[in-house]
TORTORZA-727070 format. One record per residue (C-alpha): x, y, z; residue in one letter. Coordinates in steps of 0.25 Angstrom, whole numbers, plus 5000, padded with zeros to 4 digits. Each point is the difference from the previous one (the first is absolute). Example, Ala and Ser with C-alpha at 12.3 -4.5 7.8 and 13.67 -1.06 7.14 Angstrom:
TORTORZA-727070
504949825031A/500650144998S/
end
This chain:
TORTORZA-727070
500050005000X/500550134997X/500450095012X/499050115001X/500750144995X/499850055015X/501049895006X/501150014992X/501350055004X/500450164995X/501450055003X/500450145001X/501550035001X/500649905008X/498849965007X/498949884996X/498649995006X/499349875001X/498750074994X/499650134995X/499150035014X/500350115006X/499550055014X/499750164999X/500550095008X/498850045012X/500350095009X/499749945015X/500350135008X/500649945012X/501450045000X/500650055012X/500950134998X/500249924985X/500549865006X/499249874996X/499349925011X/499549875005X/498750054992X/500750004986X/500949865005X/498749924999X/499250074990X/501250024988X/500549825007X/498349974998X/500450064985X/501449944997X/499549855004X/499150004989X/500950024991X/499950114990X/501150024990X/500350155007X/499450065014X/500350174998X/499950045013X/499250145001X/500450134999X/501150055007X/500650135004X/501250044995X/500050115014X/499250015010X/499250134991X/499949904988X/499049915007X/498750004998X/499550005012X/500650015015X/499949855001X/500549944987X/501549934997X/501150094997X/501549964998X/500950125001X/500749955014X/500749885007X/498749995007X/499049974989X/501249924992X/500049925011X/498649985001X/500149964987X/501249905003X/499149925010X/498950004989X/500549944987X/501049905003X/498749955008X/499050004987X/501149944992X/500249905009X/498549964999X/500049964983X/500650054986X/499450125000X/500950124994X/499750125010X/500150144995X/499850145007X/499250114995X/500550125003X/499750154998X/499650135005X/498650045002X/500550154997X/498550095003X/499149885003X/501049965012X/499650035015X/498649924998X/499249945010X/499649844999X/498749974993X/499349945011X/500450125007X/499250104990X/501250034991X/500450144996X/501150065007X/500649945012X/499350045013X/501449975008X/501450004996X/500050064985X/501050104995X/500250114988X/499849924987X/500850034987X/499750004984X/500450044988X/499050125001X/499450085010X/498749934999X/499349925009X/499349864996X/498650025006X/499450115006X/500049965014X/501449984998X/501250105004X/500850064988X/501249934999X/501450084998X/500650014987X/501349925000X/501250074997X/501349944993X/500549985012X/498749915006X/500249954986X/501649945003X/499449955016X/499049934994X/500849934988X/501149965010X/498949955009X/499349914990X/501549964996X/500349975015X/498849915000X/500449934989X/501249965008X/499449965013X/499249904991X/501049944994X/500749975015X/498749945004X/500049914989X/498850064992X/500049924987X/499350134991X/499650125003X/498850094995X/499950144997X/498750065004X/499750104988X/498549995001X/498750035009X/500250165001X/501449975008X/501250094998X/500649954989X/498650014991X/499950135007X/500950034993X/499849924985X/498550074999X/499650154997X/498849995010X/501150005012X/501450074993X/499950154995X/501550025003X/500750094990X/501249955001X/500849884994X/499249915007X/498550044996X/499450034985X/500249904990X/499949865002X/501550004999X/500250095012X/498849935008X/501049884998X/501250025003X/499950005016X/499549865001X/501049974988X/501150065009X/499349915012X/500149894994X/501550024992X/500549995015X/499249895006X/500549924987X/501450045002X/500249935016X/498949894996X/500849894995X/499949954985X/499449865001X/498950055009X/498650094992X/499550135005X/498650004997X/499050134999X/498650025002X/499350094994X/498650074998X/499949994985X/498950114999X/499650115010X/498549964995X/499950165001X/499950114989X/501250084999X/500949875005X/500849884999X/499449954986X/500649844997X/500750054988X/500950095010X/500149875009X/500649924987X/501150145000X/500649975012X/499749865000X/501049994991X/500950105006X/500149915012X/500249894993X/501350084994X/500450035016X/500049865005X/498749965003X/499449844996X/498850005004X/498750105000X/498749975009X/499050094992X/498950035009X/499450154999X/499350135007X/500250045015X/500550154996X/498850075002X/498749975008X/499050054989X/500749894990X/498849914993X/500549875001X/499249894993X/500349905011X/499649854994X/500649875000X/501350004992X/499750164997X/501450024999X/500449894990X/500050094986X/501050075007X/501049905003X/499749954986X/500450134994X/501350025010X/500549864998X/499850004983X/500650164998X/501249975009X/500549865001X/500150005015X/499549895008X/498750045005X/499249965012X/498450025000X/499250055011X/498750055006X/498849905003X/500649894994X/499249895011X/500049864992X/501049914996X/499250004987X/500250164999X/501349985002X/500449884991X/499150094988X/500850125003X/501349944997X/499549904988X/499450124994X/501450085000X/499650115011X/501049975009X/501249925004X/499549975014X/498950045009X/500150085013X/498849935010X/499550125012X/498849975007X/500049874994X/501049945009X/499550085012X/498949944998X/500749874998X/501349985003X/500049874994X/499750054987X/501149954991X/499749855005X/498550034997X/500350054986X/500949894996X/498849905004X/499250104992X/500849984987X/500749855002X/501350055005X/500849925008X/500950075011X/500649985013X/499450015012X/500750005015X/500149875004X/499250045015X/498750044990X/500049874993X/498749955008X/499250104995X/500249924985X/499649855007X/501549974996X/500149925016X/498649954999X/499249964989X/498750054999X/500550115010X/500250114990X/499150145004X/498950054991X/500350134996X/499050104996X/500250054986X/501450034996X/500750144993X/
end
């Protein structure tokens, strides 16, 4: 029987996944001062054990200013790198998933408050946000302060810094987070950066900060390991990010060093109109993945193995990034081979759940993926 397109092996650099399943970055907002903690030991290991070809683990500062929220993972300090030590050697330990780091700067959208809590700004513990412009994202929001050159260098060296803690815990990629309204895409889209300097106007300019970015992560991130990039492939907003500017600097990263491009979309501005559905952001990753040549991973709803399997048969993407999916299922890559008549390996203490000790034994499962 042939293999299904979804649980074959995809290599990027020097790095092979066992399948083109992804766990997508989802923020969990319960860092403390940036370091990882018992909650994110058992939710990434509930993850890892079910063997996705690559866990991304969510958004991470690069300083304590490019977080998201008060309570969301950083790594700018031997405290967060070594929260991070204790972490990954752990999930690696637990299968043959490859385990990435997304990281980024949240940029105006940082100092936010936890969705169960209400969102918006941060009710405690926030600080002055930074942009490429002077503009906030919503308006209950505070302006953020324009970054200059200087801000600029800090920042660059920061993400660069990063990059280099990652490496010493033992991160096998790295993802760029360009997307969801975060600095960088603050910076790419003419909704968010009005600068009249050599960073804002054309597309070019709006460019060349993330290109400078990520230029120095690739130099101190090591050649046989890929540095991926998410991006928001259109603003979904007149006025902004349009997918053909998205196939621009696409290919602009691809030139800088960049293997991989997750193509989800919007977050930059609250009024966007975002026709949310299953799969909504497949055309995109179609056109990315056909106009560059890059490896592409597909996002956004993506629920059943049979969403996923068509995605990839039908040439939108090279693998699939799974969100709500798994936290709904964190055995969702075992149910999704059943789904499709895959055969892959499971840890030997879950064996009982398949009958394999006693016959007759094996647990009817609702319907799978």
């Amino acid at each position: 029987m042939t293999q299904p397109h979804l649980f074959t092996p995809i290599a990027l650099r020097g790095l092979t996944m066992a399948n083109r399943i992804a766990v997508a970055p989802m923020c969990q907002y319960s860092a403390v001062e940036g370091c990882a903690q018992d909650w994110h030991l058992q939710h990434y290991g509930s993850l890892a054990a079910s063997g996705p070809g690559m866990i991304v683990i969510e958004a991470t500062g690069v300083a304590p200013e490019g977080r998201i929220s008060p309570h969301c993972l950083g790594l700018w300090n031997d405290a967060t790198e070594a929260a991070f030590a204790r972490l990954v050697p752990a999930l690696k330990a637990l299968g043959d998933s490859r385990i990435a780091v997304q990281l980024g700067h949240a940029g105006r959208k940082g100092a936010g408050g936890r969705p169960w809590e209400g969102g918006g700004p941060a009710r405690e513990g926030g600080w002055e946000t930074i942009s490429a412009s002077a503009i906030p994202f919503d308006t209950a929001w505070p302006a953020p302060r324009a970054a200059s050159r200087e801000d600029l260098m800090r920042i660059k060296e920061a993400f660069t810094d990063a990059a280099r803690r990652a490496l010493r815990v033992g991160f096998d990629a790295i993802e760029v987070h360009s997307a969801h309204g975060y600095l960088l895409h603050q910076f790419l889209s003419p909704l968010s950066n009005q600068r009249k300097d050599e960073f804002g106007g054309k597309l070019s300019n709006r460019m060349r900060f993330p290109l400078e970015v990520i230029g120095a992560m690739r130099s101190v991130w090591p050649a046989d390991r890929p540095l991926g990039i998410r991006i928001s492939a259109t603003d979904w907003a007149e006025g902004g990010v349009a997918p053909e500017d998205a196939v621009t600097y696409a290919k602009a990263f691809k030139e800088a060093g960049i293997d991989y491009v997750c193509v989800s979309s919007g977050g930059l501005v609250p009024y966007a109109k975002v026709p949310v559905a299953p799969g909504y952001q497949l055309h995109l990753a179609e056109l990315i993945r056909a106009e560059t040549g890059l490896p592409v991973r597909a996002v956004g709803l993506i629920a059943t193995a049979q969403q996923a399997e068509a995605a990839l048969a039908e040439g939108k993407g090279d693998m699939v990034a799974i969100g709500r999916g798994f936290l709904d299922n964190p055995r969702w890559t075992w149910h999704a081979a059943q789904a499709l008549g895959a055969e892959i390996p499971y840890p030997p203490q879950y064996m009982a759940a398949l009958g394999k000790y006693w016959p007759g034994a094996k647990l009817a499962r609702p319907e799978s993926p």
